[in-house]
C-alpha positions in Angstrom: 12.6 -37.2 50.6 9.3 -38.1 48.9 7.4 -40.5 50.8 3.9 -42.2 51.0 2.9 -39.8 53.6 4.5 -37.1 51.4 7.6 -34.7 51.0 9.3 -35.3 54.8 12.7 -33.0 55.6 15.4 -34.6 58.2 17.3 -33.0 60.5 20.5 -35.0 62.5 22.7 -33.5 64.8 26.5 -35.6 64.3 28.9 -36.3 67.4 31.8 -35.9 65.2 34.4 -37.7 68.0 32.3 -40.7 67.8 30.4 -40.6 64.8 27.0 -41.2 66.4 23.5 -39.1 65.3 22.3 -38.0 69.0 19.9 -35.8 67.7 17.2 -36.0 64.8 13.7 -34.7 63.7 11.8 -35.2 61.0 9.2 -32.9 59.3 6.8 -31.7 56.3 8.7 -28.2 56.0 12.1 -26.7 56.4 11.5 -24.5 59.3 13.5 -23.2 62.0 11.8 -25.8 64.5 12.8 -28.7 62.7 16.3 -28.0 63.8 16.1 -27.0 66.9 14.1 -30.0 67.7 17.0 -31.9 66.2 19.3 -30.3 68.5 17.5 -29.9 71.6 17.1 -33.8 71.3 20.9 -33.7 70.9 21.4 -31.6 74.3 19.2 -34.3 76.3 21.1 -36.6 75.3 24.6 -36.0 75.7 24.4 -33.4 78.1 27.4 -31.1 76.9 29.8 -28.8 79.1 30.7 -27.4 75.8 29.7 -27.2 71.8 31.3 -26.9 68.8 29.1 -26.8 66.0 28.8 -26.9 62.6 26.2 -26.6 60.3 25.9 -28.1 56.4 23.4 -27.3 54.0 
């Protein structure tokens, strides 16, 4: 998304069950990183015994 501060990508990681972002990041490039930041935000949070996951491009 084009912004002030330039071209910014977003990352969000979607509890399906309850329909809640737990994990997001937000970046200048479409790198691994940005993901896994999403995610390991995602893990803090809920602190899952188990995962399914999904992924949309």
């Amino acid at each position: 998304m084009p912004t002030l501060a330039g071209f910014l990508s977003l990352a969000i990681v979607l509890d399906v069950f309850s329909r809640r972002i737990v994990g997001w990041a937000m970046a200048g490039h479409l790198r691994t990183e940005l993901v896994l930041d999403a995610l390991d935000m995602a893990v803090e949070q809920r602190r899952p015994d188990s995962v399914i996951h999904h992924s949309d491009q």
